[in-house]
BAFI-3210 file (N, C-alpha, C; in Angstrom, 3 decimals, decimal comma, padded with zeros to 6 digits):
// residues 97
n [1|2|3|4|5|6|7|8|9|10|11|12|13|14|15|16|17|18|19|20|21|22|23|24|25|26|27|28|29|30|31|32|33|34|35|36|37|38|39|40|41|42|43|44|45|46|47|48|49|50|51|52|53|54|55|56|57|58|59|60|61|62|63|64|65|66|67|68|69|70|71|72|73|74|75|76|77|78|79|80|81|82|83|84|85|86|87|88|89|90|91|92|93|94|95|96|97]
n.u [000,848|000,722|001,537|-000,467|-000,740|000,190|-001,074|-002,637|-003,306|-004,565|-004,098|-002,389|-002,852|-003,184|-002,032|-002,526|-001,361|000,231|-000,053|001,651|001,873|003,813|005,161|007,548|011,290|011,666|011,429|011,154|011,071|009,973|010,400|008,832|008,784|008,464|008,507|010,422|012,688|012,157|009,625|010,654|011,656|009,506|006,864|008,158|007,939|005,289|004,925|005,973|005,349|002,829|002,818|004,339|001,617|000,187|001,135|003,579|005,534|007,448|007,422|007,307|007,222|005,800|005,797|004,001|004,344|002,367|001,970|000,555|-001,152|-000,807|-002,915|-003,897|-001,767|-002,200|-004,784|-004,688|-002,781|-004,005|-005,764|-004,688|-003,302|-005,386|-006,203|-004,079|-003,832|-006,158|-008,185|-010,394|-012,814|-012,766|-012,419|-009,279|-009,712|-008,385|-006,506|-007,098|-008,075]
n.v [-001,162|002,413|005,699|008,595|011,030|013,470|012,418|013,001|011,876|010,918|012,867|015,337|015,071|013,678|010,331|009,569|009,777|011,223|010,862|011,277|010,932|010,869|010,652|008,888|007,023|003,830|002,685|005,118|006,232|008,716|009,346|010,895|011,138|010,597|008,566|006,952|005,789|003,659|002,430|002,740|000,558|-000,834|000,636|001,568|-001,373|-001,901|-000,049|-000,953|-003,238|-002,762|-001,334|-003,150|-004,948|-004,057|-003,727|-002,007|000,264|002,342|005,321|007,886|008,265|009,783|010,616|011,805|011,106|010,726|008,849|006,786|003,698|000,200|-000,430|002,172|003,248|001,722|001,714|004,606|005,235|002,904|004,776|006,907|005,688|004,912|007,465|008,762|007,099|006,670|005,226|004,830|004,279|002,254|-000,112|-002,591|-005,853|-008,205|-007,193|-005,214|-007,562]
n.w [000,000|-000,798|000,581|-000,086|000,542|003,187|006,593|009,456|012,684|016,248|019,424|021,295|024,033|027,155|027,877|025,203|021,853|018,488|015,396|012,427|009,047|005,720|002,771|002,269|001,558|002,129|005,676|007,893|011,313|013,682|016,799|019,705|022,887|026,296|027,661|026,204|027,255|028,372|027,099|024,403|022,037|022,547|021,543|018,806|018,082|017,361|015,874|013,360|013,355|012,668|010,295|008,902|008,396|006,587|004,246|003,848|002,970|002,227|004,429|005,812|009,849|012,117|015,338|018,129|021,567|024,315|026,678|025,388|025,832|024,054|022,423|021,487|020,576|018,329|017,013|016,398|014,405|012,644|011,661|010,997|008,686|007,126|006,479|005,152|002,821|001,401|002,430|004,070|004,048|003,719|005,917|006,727|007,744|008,487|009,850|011,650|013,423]
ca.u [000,000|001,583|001,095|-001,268|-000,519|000,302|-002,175|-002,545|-004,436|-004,172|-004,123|-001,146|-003,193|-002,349|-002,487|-002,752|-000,157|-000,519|000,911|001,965|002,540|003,788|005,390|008,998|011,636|011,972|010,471|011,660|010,185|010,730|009,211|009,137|008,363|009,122|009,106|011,135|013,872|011,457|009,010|010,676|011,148|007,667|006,242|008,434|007,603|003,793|004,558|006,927|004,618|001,137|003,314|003,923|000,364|-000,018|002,369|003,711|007,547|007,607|006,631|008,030|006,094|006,221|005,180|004,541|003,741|001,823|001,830|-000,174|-001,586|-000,189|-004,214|-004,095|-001,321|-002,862|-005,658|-004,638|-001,910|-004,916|-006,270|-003,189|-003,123|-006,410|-006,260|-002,976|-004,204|-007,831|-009,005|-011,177|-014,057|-012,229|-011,528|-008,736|-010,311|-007,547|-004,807|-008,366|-008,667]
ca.v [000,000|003,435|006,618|009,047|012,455|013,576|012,677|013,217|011,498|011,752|014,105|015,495|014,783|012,735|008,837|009,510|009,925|011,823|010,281|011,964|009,897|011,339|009,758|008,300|006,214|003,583|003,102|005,730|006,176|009,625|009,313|011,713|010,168|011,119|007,257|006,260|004,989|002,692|001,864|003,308|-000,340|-001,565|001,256|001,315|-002,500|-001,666|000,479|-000,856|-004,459|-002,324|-000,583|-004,274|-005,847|-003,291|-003,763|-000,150|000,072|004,160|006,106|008,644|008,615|011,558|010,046|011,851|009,955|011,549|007,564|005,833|001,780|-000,175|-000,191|003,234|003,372|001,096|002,831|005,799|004,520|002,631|005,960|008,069|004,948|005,321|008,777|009,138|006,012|007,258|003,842|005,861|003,557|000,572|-001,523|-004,308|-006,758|-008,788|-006,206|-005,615|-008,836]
ca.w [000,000|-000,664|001,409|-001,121|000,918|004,419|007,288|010,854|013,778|017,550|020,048|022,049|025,393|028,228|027,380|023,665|020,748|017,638|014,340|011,154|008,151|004,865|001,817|002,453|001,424|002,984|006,731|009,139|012,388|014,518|018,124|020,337|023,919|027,549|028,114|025,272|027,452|029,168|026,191|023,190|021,692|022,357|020,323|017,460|017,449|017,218|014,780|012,918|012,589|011,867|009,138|007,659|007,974|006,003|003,513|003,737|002,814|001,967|004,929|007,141|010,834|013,347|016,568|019,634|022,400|025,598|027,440|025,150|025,689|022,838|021,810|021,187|018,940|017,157|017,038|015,962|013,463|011,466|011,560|009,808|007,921|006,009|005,471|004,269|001,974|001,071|002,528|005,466|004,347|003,646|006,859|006,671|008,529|008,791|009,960|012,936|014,091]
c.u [000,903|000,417|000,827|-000,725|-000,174|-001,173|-001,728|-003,561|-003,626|-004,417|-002,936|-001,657|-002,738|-002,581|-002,801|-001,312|-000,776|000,603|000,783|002,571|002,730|004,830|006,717|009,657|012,324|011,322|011,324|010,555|010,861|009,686|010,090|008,271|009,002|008,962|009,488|012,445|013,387|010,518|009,383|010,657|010,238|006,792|006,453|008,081|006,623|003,612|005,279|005,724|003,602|001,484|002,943|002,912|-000,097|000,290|002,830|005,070|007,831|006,850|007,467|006,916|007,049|005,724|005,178|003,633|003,489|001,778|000,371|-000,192|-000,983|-002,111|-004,313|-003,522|-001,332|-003,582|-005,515|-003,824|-003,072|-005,777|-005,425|-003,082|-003,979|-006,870|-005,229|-002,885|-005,433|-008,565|-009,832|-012,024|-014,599|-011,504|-010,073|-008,601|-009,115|-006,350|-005,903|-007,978|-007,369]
c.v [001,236|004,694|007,763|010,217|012,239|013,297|012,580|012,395|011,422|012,800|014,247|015,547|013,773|011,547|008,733|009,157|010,334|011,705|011,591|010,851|010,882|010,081|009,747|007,615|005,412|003,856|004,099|006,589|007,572|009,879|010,455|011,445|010,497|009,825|006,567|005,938|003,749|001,565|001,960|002,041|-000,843|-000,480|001,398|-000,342|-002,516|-001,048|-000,496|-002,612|-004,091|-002,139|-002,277|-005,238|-005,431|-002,891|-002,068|000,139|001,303|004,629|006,787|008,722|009,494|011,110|010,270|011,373|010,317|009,951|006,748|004,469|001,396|-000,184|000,785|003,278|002,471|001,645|003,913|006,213|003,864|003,535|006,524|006,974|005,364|006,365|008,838|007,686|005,984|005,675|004,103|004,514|002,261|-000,286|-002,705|-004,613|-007,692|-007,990|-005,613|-006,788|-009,316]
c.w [000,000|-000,370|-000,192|-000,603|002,723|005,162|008,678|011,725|015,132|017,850|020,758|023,647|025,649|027,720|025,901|022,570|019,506|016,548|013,329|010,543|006,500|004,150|002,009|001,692|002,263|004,372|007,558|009,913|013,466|015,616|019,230|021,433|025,013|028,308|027,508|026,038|027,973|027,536|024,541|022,132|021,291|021,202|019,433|016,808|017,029|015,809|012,954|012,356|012,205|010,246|007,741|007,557|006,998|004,030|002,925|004,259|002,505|002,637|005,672|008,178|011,885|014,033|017,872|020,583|023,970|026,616|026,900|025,135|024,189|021,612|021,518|020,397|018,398|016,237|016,004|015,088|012,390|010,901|010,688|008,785|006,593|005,616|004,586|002,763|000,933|001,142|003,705|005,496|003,661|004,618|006,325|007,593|009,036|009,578|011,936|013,672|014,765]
res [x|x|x|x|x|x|x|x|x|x|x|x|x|x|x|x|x|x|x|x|x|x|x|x|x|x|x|x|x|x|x|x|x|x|x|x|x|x|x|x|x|x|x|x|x|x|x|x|x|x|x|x|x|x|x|x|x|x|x|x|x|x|x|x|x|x|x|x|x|x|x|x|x|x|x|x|x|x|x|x|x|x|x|x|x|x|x|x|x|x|x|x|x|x|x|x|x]
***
């Protein structure tokens, strides 16, 4: 799947995170996290395996991270996903489940 334009989701409140995805080469991942010495790992892994259920090999992500659940940036990653994709109101069910 390749990234169509820039999109945004999230919020920069507490327990959230607020992605940016635009068109890249290549995956690179820039998190910005005040418990990235503790979790920084676990969330680039989240991201980093949504990216390839996805199959989504050109992206740059902007990721800041207020102490979000790994459900959230999920969340809110399949979100920046399908905008920056124009698949809003095309589920993949499989990449869900």
């Amino acid at each position: 799947m390749k990234i169509k334009h820039t999109a945004l989701a999230g919020t920069l409140e507490s327990s959230d995170i607020q992605f940016t995805l635009s068109k890249g080469t290549g995956v690179e991942i820039n998190l910005d996290s005040q418990v990235e010495k503790q979790f920084g790992n676990q969330i680039r892994k989240v991201i980093t395996d949504l990216l390839g259920a996805y199959d989504i090999k050109d992206v740059t992500v902007r990721a800041v991270d207020k102490g979000a659940l790994d459900c959230t940036i999920k969340a809110r990653l399949i979100a920046a996903i399908q905008r920056a994709t124009d698949t809003k109101n095309q589920p993949n069910w499989e990449v869900l489940g």
